[in-house]
Backbone bond lengths (Angstrom), bond angles and torsions (degrees), N, CA, C in turn:
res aa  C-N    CA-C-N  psi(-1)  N-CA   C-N-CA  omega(-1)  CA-C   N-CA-C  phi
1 X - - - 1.459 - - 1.520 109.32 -
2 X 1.301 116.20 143.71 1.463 125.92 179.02 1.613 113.31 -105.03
3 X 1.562 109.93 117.64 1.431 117.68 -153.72 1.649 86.60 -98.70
4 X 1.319 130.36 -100.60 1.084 113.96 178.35 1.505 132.58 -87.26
5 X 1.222 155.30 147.70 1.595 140.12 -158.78 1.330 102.55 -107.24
6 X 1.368 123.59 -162.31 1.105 140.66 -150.96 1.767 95.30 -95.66
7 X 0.795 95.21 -42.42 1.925 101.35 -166.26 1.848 111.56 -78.78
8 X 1.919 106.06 -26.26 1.662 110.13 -162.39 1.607 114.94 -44.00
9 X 0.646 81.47 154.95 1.602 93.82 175.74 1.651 101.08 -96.93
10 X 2.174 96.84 131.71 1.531 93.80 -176.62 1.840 83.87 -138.78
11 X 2.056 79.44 142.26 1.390 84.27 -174.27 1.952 108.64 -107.48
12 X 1.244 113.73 22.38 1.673 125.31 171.64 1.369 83.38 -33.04
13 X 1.031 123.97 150.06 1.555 145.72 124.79 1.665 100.38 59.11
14 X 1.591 137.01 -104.97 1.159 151.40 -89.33 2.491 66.10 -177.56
15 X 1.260 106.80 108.37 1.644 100.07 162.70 1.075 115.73 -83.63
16 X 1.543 99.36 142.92 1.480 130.29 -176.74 1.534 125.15 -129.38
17 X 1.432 130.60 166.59 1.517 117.81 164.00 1.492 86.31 -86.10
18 X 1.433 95.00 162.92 1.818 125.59 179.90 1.761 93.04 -65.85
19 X 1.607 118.65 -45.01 1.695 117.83 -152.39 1.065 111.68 52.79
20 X 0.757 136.67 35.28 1.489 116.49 164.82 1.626 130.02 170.64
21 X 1.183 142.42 -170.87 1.906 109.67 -172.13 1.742 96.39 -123.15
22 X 1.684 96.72 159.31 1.454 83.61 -171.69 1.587 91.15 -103.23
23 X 1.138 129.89 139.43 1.596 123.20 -169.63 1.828 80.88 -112.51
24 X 1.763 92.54 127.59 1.631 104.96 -179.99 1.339 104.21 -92.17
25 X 1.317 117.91 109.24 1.722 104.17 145.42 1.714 114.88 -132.93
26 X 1.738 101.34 -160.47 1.641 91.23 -163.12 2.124 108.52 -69.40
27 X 0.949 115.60 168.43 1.301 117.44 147.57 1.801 110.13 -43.83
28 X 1.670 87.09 135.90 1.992 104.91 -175.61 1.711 103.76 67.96
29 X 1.136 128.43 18.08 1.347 119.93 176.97 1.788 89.84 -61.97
30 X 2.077 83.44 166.68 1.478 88.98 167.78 1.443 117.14 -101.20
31 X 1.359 115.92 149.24 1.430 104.99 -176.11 1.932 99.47 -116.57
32 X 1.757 113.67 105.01 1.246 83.99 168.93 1.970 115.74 -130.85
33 X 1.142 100.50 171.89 1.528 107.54 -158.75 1.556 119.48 -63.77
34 X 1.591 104.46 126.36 1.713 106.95 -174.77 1.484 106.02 -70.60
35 X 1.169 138.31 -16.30 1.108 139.85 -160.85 1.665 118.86 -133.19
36 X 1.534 121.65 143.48 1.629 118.36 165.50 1.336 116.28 -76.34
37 X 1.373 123.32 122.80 1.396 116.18 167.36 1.464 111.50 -167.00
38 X 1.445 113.02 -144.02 1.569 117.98 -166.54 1.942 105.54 -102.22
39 X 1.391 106.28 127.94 1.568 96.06 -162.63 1.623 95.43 -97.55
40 X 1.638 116.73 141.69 1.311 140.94 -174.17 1.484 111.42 -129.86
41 X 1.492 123.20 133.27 1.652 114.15 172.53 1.430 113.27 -154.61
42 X 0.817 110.32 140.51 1.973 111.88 -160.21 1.777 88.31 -156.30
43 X 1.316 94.40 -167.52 1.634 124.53 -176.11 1.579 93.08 -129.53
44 X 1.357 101.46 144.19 1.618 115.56 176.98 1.468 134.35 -121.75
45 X 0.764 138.45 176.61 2.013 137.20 136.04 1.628 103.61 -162.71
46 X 1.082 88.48 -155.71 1.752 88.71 -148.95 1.987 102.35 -160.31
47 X 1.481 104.91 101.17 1.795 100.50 -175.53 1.525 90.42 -77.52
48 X 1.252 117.12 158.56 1.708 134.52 -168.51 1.930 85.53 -98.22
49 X 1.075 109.70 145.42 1.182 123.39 171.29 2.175 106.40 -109.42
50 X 1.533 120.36 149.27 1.069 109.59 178.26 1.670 136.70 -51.57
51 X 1.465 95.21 -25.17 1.726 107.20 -166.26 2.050 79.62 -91.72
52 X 0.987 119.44 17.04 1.896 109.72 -170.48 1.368 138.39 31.36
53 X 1.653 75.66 41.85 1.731 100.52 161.34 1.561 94.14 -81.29
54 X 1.944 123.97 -157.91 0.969 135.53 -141.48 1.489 116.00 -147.98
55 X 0.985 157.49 57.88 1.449 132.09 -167.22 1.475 128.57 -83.28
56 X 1.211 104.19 98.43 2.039 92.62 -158.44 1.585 110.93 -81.26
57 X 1.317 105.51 163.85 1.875 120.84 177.73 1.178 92.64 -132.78
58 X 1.433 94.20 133.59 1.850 127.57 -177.51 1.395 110.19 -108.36
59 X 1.367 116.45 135.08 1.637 127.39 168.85 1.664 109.31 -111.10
60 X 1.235 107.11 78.17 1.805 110.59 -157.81 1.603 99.23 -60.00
61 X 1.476 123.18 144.42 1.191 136.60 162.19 1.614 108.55 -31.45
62 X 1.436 126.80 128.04 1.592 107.28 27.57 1.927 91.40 -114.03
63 X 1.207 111.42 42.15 1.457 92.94 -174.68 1.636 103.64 -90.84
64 X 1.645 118.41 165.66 1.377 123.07 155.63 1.140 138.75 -75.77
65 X 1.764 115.99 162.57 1.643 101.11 -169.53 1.268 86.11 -167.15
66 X 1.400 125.86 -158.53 1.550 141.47 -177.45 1.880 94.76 -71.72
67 X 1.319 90.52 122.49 1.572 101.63 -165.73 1.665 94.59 -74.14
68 X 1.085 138.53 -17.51 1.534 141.13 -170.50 1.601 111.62 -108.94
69 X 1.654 93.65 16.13 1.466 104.74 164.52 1.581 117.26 -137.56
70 X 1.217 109.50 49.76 1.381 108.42 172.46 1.731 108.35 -112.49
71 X 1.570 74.08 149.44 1.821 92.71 -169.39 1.741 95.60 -109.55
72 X 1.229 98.31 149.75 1.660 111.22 170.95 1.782 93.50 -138.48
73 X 1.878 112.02 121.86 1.558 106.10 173.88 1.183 100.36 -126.84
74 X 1.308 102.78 179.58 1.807 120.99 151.46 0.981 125.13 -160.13
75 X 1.546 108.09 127.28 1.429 142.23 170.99 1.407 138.76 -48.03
76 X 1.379 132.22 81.87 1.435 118.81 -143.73 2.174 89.71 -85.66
77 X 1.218 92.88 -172.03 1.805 99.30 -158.14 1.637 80.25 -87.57
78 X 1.162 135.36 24.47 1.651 117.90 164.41 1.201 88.72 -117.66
79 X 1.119 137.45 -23.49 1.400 122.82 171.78 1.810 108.22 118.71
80 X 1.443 118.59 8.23 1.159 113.20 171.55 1.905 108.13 -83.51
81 X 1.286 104.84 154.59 1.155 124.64 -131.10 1.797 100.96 -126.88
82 X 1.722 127.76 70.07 1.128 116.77 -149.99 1.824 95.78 -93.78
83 X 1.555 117.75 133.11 1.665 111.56 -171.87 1.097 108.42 -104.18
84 X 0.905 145.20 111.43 1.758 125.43 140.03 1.145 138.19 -99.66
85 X 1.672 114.70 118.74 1.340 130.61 -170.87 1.544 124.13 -92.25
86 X 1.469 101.91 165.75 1.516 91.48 -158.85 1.340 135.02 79.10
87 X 0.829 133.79 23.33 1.984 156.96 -156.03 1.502 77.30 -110.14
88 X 1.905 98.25 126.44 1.162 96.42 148.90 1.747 128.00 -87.88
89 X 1.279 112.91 146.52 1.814 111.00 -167.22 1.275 87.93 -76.75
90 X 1.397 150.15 -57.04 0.954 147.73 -137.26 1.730 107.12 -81.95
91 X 0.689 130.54 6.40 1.712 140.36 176.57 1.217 113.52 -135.17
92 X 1.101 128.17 -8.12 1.331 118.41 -175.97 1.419 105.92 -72.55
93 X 1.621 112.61 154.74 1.107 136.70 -143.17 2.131 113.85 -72.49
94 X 1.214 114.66 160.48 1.488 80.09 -156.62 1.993 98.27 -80.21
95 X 1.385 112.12 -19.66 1.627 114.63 -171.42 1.421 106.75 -74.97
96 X 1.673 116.18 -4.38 1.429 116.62 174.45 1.626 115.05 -94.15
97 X 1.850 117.03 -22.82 1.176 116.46 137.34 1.353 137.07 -59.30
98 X 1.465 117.59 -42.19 1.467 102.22 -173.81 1.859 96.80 -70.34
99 X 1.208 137.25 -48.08 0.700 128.15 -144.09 1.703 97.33 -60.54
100 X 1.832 123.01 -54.16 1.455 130.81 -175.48 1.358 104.28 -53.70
101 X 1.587 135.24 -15.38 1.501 145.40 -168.40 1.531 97.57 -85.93
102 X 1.261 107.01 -35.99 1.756 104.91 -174.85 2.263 108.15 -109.70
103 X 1.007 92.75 30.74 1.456 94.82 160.04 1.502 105.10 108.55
104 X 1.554 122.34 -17.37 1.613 131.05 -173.63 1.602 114.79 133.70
105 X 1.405 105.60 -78.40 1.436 120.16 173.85 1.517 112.63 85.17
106 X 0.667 137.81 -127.61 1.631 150.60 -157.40 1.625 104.64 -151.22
107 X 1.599 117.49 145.62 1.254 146.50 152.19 1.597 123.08 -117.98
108 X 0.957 117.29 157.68 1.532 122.42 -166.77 1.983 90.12 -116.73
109 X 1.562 95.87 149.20 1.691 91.44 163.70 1.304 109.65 -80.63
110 X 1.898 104.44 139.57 1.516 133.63 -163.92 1.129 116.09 87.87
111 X 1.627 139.00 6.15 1.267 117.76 174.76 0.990 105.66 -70.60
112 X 1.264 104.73 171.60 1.357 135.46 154.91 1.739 131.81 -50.63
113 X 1.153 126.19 77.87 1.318 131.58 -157.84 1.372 107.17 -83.23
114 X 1.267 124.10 -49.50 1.370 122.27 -176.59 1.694 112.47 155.48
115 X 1.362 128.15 -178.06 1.340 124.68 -137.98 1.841 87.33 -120.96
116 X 1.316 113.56 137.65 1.416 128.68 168.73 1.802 108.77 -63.84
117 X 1.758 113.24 120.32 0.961 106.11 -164.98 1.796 114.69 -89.84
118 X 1.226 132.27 163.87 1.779 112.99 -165.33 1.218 92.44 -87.01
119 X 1.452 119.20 138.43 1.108 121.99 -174.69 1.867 104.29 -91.13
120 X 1.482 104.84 174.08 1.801 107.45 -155.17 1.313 94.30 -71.15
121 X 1.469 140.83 -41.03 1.097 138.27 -149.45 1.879 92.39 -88.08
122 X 0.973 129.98 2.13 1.243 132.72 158.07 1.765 100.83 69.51
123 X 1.538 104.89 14.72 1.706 95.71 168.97 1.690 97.79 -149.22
124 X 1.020 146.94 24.19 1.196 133.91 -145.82 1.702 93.23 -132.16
125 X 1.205 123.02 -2.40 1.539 134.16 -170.67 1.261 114.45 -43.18
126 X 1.978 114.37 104.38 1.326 97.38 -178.41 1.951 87.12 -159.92
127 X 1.552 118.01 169.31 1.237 105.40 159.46 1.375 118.79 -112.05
128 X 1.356 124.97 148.67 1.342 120.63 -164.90 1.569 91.40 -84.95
129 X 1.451 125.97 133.49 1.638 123.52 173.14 1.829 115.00 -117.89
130 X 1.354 92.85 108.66 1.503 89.49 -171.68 2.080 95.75 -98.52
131 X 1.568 94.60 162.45 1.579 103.84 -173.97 1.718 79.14 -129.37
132 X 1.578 117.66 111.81 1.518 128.23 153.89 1.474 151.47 -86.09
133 X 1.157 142.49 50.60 1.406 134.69 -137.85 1.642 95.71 -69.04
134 X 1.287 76.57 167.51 1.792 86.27 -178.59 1.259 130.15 -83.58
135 X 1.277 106.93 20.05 1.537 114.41 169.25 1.639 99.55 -109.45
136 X 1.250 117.89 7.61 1.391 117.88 -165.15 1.500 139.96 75.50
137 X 1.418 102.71 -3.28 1.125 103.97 172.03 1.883 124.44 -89.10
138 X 1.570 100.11 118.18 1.506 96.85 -177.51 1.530 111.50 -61.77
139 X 1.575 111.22 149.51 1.422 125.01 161.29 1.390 98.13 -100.07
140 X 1.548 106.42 157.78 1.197 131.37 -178.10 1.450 93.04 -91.19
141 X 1.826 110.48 139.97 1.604 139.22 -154.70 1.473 85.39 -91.33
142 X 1.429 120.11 -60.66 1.154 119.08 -177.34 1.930 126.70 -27.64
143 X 1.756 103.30 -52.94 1.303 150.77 -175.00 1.695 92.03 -46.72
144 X 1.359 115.27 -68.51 1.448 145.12 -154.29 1.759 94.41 -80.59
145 X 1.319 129.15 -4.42 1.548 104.83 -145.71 1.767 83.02 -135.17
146 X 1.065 108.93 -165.40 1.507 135.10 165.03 1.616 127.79 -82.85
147 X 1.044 140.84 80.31 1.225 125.56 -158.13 1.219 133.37 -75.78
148 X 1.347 108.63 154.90 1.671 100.93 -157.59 1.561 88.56 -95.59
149 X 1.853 102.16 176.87 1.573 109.25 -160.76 1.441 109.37 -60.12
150 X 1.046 137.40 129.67 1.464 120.63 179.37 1.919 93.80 -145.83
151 X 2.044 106.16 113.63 1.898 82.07 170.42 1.424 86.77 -142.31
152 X 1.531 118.69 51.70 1.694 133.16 169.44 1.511 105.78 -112.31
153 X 1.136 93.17 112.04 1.979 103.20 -166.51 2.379 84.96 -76.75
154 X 1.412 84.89 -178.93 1.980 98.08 -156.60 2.152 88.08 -79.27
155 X 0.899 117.57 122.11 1.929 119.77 170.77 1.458 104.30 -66.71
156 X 1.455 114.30 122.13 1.410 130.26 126.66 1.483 130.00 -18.69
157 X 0.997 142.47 45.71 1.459 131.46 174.88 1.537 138.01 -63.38
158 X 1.785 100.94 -20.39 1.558 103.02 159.21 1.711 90.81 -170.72
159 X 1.266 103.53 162.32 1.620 110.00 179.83 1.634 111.13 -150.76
160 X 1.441 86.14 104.42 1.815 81.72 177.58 1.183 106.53 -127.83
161 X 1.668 119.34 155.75 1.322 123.55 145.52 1.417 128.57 -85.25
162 X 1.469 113.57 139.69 1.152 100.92 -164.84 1.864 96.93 -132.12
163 X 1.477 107.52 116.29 1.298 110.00 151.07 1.389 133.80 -106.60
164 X 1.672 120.13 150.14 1.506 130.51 -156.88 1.737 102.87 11.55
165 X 1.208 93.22 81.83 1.434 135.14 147.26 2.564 90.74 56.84
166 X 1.318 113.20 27.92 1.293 118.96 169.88 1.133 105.66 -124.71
167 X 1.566 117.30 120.91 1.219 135.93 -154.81 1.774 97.75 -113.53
168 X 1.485 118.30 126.19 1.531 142.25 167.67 1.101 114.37 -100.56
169 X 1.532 124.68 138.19 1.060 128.49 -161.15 1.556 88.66 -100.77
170 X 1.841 106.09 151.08 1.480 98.48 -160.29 1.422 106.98 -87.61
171 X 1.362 121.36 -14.69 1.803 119.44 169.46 1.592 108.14 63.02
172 X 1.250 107.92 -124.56 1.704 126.56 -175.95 1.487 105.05 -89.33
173 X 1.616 115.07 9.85 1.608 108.80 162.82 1.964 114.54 73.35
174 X 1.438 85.68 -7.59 1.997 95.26 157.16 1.256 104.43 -82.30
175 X 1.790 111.19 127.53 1.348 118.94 -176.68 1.749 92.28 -118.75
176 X 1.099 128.38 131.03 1.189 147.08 169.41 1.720 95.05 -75.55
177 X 1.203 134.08 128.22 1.251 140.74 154.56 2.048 106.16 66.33
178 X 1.294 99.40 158.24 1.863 105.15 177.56 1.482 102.22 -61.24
179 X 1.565 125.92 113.87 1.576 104.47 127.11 1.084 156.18 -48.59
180 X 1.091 149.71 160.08 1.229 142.70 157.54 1.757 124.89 -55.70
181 X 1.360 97.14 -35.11 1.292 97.97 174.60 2.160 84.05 -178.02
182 X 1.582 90.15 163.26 1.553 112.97 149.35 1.617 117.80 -114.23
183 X 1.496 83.44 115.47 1.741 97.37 160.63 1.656 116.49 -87.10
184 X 1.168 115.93 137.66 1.470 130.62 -178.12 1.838 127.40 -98.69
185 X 0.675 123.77 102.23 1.639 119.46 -159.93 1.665 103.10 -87.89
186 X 1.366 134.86 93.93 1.257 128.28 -138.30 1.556 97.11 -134.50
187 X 1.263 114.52 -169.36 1.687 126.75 178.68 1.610 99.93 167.39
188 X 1.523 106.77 140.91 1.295 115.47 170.01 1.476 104.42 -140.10
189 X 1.852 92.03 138.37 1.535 105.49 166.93 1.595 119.03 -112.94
190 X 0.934 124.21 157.48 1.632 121.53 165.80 1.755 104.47 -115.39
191 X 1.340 105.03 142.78 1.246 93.04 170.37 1.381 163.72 1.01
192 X 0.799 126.41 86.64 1.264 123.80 -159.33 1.621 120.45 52.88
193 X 1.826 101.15 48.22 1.731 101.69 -171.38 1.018 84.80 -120.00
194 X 1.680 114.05 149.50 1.852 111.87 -171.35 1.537 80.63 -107.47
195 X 1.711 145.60 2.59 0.893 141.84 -163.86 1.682 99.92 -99.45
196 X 1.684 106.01 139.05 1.422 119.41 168.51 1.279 116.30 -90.12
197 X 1.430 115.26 122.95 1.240 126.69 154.96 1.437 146.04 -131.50
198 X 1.547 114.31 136.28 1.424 108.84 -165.32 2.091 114.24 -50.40
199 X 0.867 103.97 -175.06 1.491 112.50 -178.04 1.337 108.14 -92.03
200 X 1.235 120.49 140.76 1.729 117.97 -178.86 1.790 106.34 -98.83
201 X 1.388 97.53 -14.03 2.227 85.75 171.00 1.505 88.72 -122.13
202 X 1.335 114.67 161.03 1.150 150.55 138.38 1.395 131.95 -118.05
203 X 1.130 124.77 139.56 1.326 137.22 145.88 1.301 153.94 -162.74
204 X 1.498 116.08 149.12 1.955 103.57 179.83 1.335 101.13 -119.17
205 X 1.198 99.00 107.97 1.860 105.86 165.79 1.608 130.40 -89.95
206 X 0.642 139.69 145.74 1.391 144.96 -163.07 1.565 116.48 -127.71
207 X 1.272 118.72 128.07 1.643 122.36 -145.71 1.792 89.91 -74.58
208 X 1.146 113.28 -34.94 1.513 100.25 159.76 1.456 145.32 -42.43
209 X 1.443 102.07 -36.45 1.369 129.26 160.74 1.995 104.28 117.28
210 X 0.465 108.10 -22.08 1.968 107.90 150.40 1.293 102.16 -23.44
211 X 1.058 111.07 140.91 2.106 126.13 168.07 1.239 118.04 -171.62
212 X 1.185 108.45 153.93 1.929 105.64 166.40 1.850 86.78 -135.47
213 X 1.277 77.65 141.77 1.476 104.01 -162.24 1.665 112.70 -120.66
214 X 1.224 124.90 113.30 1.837 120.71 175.69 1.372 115.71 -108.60
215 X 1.367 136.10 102.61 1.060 93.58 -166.00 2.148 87.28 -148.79
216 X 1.559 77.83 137.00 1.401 80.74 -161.76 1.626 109.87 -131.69
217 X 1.189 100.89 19.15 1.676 108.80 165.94 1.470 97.93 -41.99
218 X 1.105 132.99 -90.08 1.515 137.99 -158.50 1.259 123.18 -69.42
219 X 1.598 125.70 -26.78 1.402 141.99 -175.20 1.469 128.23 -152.58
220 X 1.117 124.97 141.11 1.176 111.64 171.14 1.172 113.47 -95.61
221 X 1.433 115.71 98.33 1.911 133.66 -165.95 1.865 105.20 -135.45
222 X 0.695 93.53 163.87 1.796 89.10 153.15 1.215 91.05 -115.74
223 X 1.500 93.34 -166.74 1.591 125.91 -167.31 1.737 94.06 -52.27
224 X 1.786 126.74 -59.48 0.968 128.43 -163.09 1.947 111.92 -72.43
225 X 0.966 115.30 28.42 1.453 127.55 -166.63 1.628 110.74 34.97
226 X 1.514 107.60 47.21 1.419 123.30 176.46 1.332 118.44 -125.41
227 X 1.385 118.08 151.33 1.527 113.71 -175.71 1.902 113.31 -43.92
228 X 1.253 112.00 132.31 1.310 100.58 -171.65 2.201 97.98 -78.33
229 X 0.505 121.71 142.20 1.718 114.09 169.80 1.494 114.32 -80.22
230 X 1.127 102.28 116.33 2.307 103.88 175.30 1.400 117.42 -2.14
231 X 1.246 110.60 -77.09 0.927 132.75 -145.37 2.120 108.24 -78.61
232 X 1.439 99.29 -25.50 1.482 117.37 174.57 1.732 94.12 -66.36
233 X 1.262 129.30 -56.11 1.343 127.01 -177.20 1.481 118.33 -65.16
234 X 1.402 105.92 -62.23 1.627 114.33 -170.47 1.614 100.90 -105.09
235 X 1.812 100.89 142.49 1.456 93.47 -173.86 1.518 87.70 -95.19
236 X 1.404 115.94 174.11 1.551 113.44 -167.72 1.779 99.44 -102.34
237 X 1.329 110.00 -18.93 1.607 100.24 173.69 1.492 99.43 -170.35
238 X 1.926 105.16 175.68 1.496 74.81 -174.66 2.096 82.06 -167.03
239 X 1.217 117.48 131.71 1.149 115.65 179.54 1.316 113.64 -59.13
240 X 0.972 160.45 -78.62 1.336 159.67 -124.26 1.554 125.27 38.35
241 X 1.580 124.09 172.42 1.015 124.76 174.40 1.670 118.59 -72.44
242 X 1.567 101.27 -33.67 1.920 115.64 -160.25 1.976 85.64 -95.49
243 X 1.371 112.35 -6.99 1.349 101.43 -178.07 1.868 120.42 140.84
244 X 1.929 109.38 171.93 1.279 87.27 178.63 1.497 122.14 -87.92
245 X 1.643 113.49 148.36 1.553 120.67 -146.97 1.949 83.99 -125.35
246 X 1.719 113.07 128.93 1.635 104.17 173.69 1.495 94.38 -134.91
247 X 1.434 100.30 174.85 1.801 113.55 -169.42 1.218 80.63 -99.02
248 X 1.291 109.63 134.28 1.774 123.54 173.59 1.311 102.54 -127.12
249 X 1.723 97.13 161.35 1.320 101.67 -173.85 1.875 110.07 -168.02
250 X 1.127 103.56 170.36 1.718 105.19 175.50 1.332 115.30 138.88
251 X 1.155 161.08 -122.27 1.367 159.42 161.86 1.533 122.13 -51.19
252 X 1.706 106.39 40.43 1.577 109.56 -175.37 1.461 115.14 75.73
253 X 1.465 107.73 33.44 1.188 105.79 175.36 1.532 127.41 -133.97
254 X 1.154 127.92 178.72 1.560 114.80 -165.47 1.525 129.05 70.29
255 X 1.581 99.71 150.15 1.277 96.81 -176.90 1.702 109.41 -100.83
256 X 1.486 105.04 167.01 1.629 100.60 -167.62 1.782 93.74 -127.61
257 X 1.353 84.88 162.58 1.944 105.16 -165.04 1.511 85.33 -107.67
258 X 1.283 116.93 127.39 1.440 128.31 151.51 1.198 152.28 -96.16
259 X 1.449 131.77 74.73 1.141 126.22 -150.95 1.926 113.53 -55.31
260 X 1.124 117.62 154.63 1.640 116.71 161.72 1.647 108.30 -143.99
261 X 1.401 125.87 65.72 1.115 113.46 173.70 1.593 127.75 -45.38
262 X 1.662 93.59 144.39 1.165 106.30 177.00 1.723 131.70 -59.21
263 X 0.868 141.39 138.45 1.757 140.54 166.93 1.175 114.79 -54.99
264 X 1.454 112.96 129.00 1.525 92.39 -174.23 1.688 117.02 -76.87
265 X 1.011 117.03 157.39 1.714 125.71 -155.84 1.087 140.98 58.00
266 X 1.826 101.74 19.21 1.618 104.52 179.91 1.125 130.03 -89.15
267 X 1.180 134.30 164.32 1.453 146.69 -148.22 1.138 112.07 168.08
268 X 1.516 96.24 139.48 1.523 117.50 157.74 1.917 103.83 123.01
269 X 1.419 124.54 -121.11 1.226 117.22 -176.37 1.444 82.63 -112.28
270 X 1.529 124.23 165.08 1.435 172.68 -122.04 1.795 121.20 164.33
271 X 1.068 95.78 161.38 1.943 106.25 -178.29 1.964 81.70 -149.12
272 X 1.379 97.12 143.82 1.398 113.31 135.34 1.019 115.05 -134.46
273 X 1.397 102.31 152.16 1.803 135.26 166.85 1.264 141.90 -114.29
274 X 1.471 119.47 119.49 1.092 100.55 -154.56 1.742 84.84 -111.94
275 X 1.377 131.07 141.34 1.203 122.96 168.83 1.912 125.34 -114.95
276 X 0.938 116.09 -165.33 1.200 105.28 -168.36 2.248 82.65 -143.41
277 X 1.411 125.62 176.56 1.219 127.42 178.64 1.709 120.56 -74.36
278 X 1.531 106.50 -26.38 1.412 119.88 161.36 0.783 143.66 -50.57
279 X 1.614 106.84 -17.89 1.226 136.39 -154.30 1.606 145.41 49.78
280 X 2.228 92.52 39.63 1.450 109.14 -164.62 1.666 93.51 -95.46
281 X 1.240 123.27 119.41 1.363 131.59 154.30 1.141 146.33 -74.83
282 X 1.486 136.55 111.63 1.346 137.00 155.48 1.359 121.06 -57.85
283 X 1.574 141.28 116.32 1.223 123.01 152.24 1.533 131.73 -120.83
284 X 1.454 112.45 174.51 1.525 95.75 174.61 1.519 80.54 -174.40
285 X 1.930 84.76 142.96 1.784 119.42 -177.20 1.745 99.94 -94.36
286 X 1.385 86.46 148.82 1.453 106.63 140.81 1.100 132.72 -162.79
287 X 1.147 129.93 -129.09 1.511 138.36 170.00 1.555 110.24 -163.97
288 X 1.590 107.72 153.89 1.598 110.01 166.89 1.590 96.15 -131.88
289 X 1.501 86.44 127.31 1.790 112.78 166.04 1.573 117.50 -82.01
290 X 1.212 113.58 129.34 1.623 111.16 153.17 1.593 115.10 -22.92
């Protein structure tokens, strides 16, 4: 099961995206490697940057650190960068020590990496798995992996347009005059996942051909293959007519506000979409009138 995804919104400290998926299993699971490459293991954290990107600090093996922050990765020969967090140090396997004792060495895909550590809250047991290229841009785990059953397209929970900062509820999808943008009040499940997650595509297209487009099945990029910034994706709150509506977040939970600004000078009919990685879709038409 996938607890939080690559895209969630986390409100720790200073907000950030999650990057990456938390794959749930029990305490002492095994964790072993999808990929052949060069094996690395340290202790971590991570200062939040404003746009809620990430900048992490490493305590490289064999030193100590926050025992519920150790990473065990591997490095394939292009240089992508597979993590898994949460490894307990203290169990890990003994050929995964000698090997980090003599400089790292090599892993084969399927070893044996090391044991999922119990997390404090004594139910939350999972390892966070990030996929890194070496330009820094994360790929989505999901993207890279096998997918689990998923045929529940992303829920609608409210849809407004909102101009200078007065938000309309979208009704029959007749918009009287340009918004500024539509925010989307959304939630996605996969199968049998009791976990909430935002949607990885978005979009509003315009029969003209105008769109703003999010789409983060494969990467976390925007449109310009650049870090998207938080706050450009998810709006952080949002009045509404039925009431106040916020992007929540934390252990796979909450629902998230999606911005899709408008183009400037568009008009006429539009579709949005909201998608999910399966490629199950939500949509809904409208139009904007003079």
């Amino acid at each position: 099961t996938i607890g939080n995804s690559m895209v969630e919104f986390q409100p720790f400290g200073a907000p950030y995206y999650h990057g990456g998926c938390d794959l749930r299993t029990a305490a002492g699971a095994e964790i072993h490697s999808a990929v052949s490459g060069r094996l690395e293991a340290g202790h971590y954290g991570y200062d939040t940057n404003a746009d809620g990107s990430m900048t992490k600090y490493w305590i490289p093996w064999p030193q100590q650190g926050d025992p519920n922050y150790f990473e065990v990765a591997v490095t394939t020969d292009d240089g992508a960068r597979y993590e898994h967090h949460h490894v307990d140090r203290n169990t890990l396997p003994a050929d995964i020590i000698s090997l980090l004792n003599s400089g790292g060495g090599r892993v084969g895909a399927g070893h044996l990496l090391g044991h999922v550590i119990e997390w404090p809250d004594g139910e939350y047991h999972h390892t966070h798995y990030n996929i890194v290229l070496p330009s820094g841009v994360r790929v989505n785990p999901e993207f890279a992996s096998e997918l689990l059953p998923d045929t529940k397209a992303p829920e609608i929970l409210g849809l407004f347009a909102v101009k200078n900062e007065k938000a309309v509820d979208f009704g029959d999808g007749l918009i009287r005059g340009t918004p500024n943008e539509f925010v989307v009040d959304a939630v996605d499940h996969q199968d049998g996942n009791v976990y909430d997650h935002p949607p990885v595509y978005a979009r509003l297209r315009f029969a003209s051909g105008a769109e703003t487009v999010w789409d983060f099945r494969q990467t976390l990029t925007a449109p310009d293959g650049k870090f998207p910034p938080l706050w450009n994706f998810f709006r952080q709150s949002l009045r509404s007519p039925d009431g106040q509506r916020e992007t929540e977040g934390g252990y796979g939970t909450g629902h998230s506000l999606v911005r899709l600004g408008v183009p400037q000078g568009a008009s006429g009919p539009f579709t949005i979409e909201l998608g999910d990685i399966a490629g199950n879709i939500t949509r809904r038409a409208g139009s904007i009138a003079p």
